[in-house]
C-alpha positions in Angstrom: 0.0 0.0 0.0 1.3 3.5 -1.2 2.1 5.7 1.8 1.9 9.5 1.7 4.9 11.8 2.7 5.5 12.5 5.9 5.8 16.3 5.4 8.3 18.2 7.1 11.0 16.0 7.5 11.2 15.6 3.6 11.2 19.6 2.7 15.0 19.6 2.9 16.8 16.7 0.7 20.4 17.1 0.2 21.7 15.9 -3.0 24.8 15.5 -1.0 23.5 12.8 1.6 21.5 11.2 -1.3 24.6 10.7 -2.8 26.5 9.5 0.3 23.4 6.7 0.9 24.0 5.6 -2.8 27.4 5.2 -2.4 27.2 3.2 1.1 24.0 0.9 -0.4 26.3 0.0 -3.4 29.5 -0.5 -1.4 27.9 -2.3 1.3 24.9 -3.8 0.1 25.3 -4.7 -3.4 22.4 -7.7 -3.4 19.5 -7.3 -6.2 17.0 -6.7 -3.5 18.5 -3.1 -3.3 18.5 -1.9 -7.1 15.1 -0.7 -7.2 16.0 1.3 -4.0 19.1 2.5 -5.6 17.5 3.3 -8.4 15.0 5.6 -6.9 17.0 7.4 -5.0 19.2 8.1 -8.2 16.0 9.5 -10.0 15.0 11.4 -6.8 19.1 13.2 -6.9 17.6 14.3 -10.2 14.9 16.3 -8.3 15.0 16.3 -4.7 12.1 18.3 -4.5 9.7 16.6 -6.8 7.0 14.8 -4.3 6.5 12.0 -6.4 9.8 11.2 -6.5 9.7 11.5 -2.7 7.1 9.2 -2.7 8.5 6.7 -5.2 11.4 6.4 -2.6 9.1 5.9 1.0 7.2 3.4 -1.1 10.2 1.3 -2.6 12.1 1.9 0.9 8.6 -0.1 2.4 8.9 -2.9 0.4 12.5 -4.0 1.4 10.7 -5.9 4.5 14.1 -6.9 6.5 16.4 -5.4 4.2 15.2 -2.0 5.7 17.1 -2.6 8.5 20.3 -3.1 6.6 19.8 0.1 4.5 19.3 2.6 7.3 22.6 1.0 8.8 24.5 1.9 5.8 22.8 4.7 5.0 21.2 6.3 8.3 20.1 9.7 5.8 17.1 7.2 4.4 15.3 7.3 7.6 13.6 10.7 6.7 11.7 8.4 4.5 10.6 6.2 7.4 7.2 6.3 8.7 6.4 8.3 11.5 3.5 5.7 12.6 5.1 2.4 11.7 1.6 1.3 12.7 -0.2 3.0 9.8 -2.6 4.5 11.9 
């Protein structure tokens, strides 16, 4: 299920720490189950602004199940995109 941003934390991406999380994920995590995150985030550097872009990332960043774990260890910046009720409520 698509989520909706979680507002304020997203107003200020930094191309910089987008980059910095796309180089740890590739150094670190280099598994298949990561590309479409990678991938994402790489159109997102593009415009860091752009909402759906924002959103493409929060939803893609969702459907890692475990792996979401391993790519806020690597790359701590992608926890702006994490839910602020992990409940969904």
């Amino acid at each position: 299920m698509a989520r909706k941003l979680p507002n304020k934390k997203l107003q200020a991406i930094d191309i910089t720490d987008i980059d910095l999380a796309l180089k740890m994920l590739n150094q670190y995590l280099d598994t298949p189950d990561i590309k479409p995150l990678i991938t994402v985030l790489e159109t997102l550097k593009t415009e860091p602004q752009n909402e759906v872009f924002q959103e493409q990332v929060i939803n893609v960043f969702d459907e890692l199940g475990s792996l979401q774990g391993a790519a806020l260890t690597y790359a701590p910046y992608l926890n702006i995109f994490v839910s602020d009720d992990p409940f969904g409520d």
